[in-house]
C-alpha positions in Angstrom: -8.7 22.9 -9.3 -5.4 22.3 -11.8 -5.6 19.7 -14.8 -3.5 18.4 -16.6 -4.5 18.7 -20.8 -2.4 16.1 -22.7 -3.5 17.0 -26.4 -0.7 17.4 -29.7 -3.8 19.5 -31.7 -2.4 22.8 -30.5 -5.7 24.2 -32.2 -8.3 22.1 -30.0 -5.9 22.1 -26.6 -6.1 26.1 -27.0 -9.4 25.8 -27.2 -10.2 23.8 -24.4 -7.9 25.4 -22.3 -9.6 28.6 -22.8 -12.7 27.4 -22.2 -11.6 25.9 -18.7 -9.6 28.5 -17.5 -13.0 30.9 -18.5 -14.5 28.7 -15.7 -12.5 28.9 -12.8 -9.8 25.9 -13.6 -5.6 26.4 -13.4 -4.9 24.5 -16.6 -1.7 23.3 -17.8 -1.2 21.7 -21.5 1.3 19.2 -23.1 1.5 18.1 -26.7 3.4 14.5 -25.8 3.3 11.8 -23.8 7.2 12.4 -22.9 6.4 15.3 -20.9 3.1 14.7 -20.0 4.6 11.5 -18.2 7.4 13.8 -16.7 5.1 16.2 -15.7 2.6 13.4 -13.8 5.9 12.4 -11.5 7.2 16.0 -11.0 3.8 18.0 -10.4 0.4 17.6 -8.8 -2.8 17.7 -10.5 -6.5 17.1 -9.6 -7.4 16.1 -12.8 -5.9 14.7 -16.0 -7.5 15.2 -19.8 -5.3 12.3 -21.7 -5.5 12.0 -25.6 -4.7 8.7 -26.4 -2.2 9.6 -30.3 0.4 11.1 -28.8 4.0 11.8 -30.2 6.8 10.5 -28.1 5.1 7.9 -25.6 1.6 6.9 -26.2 -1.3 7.8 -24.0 -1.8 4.2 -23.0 1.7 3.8 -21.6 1.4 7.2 -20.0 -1.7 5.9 -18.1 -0.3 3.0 -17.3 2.8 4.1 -15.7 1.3 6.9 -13.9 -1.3 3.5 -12.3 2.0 2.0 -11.5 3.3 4.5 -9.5 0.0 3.8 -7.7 -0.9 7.3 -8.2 -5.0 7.9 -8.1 -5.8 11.1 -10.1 -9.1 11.1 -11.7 -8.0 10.8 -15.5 -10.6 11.6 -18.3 -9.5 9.7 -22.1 -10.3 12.1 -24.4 -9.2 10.7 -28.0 -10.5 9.8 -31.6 -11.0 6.3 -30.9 -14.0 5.8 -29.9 -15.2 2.1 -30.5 -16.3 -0.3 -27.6 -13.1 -2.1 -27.5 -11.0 1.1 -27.7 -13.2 2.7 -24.3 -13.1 -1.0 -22.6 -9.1 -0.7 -22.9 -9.0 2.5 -21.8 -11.4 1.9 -19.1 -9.1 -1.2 -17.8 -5.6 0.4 -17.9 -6.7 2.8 -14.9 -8.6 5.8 -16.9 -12.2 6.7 -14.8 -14.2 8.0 -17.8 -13.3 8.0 -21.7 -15.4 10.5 -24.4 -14.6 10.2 -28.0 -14.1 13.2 -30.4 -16.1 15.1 -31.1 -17.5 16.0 -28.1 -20.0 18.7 -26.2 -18.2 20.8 -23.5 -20.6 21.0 -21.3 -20.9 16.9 -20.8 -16.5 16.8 -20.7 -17.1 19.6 -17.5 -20.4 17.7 -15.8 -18.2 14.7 -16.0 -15.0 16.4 -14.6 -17.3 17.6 -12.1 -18.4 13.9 -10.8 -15.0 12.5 -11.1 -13.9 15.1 -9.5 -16.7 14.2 -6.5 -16.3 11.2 -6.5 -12.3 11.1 -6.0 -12.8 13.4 -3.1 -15.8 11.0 -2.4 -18.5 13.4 -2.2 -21.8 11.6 -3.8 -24.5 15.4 -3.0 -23.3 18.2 -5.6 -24.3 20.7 -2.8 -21.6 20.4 -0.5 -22.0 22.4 3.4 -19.7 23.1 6.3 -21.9 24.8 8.8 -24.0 27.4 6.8 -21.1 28.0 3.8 -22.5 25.9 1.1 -20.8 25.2 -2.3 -22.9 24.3 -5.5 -19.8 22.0 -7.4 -21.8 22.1 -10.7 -22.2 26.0 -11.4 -19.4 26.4 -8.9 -20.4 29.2 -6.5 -20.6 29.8 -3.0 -23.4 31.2 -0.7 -22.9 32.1 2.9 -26.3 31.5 5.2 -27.9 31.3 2.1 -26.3 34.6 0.2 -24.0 34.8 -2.5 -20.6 35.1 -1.5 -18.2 37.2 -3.5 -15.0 35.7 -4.0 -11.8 36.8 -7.0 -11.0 33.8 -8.8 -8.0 32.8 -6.6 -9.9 33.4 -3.6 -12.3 31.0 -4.6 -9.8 28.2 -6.4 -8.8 28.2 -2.5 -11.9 27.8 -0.8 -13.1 25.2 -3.5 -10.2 22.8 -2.7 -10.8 23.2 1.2 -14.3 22.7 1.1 -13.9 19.6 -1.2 -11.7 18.2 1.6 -13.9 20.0 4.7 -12.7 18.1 7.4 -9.0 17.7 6.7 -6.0 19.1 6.4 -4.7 20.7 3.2 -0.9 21.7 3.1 0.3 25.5 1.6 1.7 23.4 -1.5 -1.3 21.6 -2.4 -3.2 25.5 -2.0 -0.5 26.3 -4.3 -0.8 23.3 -6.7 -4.0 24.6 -7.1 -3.6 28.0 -8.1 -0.3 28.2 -10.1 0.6 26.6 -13.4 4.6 25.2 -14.0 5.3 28.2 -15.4 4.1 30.7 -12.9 6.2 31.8 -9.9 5.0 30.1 -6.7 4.8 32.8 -3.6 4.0 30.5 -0.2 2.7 33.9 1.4 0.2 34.4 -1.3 -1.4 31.8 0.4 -1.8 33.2 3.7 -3.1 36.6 1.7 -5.8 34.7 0.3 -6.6 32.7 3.4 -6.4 35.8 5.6 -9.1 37.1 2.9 -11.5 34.3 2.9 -11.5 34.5 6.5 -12.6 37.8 6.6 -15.3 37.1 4.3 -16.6 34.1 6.3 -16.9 36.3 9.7 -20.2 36.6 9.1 -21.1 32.6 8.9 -20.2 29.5 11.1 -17.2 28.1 8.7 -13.8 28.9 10.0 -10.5 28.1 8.3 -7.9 26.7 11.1 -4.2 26.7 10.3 -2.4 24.0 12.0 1.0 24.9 12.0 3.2 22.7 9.9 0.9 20.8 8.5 -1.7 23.6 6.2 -5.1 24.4 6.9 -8.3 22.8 7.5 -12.3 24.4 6.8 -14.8 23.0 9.6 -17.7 24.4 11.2 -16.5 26.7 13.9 -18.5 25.1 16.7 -17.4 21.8 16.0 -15.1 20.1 18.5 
């Protein structure tokens, strides 16, 4: 899963970042609303982290131009102001959950964990495809019940086709996933990991199709 962290306190967007990236998450950070914006209409993101006090163009105008471009990330205020008129704005420009500084990690992450449900509109934490089963809050996978062993990449995969199970997901958005704007994006590292997952689900009922042209898509293997 890649955010997005739009925070100008270097110090505290370190921080975070750190902190996410230590669990699992491809995180990219921006100090201004100039190139948050830019980033938001050049890049794809599963989740956004938005500070509100931002140099260049505010956080209120970045949300509300990214809602006019009718695009539907799940984006998280995270800011100073945290009065009941200041969270009813935010609310009503397009952000899906606001928290005021300071704030406890572990709530920001359960609540990026149920926007992140909900926006792929998954209610049950436990998600299943035949008897591969993913627990979204401490993030790990178990196969017919048993742990399965995945490297970090290997699982950032998995985790974005099991949260879609069911549909397709094209090589780019795989990508997306996996590399930040300044990493070097290799298409066939893709089919490395996917040949590797694979292998490692032999011994269950979840396959991974590829559909040629189009990406891949993680079903239950005696589905029709």
């Amino acid at each position: 899963m890649k955010i997005l962290l739009v925070e100008d306190n270097r110090t505290l967007s370190e921080w975070l970042a750190r902190t996410l990236r230590e669990d699992h998450y491809t995180v990219e950070c921006v100090y201004d609303g100039n190139d948050a914006d830019h980033l938001l209409q050049t890049d794809s993101y599963d989740l956004v982290i938005l500070d509100l006090a931002l140099p260049g163009l505010d956080g209120r105008d970045v949300l509300k131009r990214l809602r006019k471009r009718h695009d539907a990330v799940p984006v998280l205020i995270l800011t100073a102001f945290g009065g009941t008129r200041d969270r009813v704005e935010g609310l009503d420009i397009g952000a899906d959950d606001y928290m005021a500084k300071p704030f406890e990690v572990h709530e920001l992450e359960a609540r990026m964990r149920a926007m992140l449900r909900r926006f792929n509109q998954q209610k049950n934490p436990i998600l299943t495809c035949g008897s591969l089963a993913y627990d979204s809050n401490a993030r790990e996978f178990t196969l017919g019940g048993k742990s399965l062993a995945l490297t970090p990449r290997e699982r950032a995969v998995l985790e974005v086709l099991m949260m879609k199970s069911g549909k397709t997901v094209s090589k780019k958005s795989l990508a997306d996933s996996l590399y930040s704007f300044n990493e070097d994006v290799n298409p066939e590292a893709i089919e490395i990991y996917i040949h590797r997952i694979r292998k490692k689900l032999e011994a269950g009922d979840a396959v991974i199709v590829t559909l040629r042209g189009l990406g891949y898509l993680l079903k239950p293997r005696y589905e029709t």
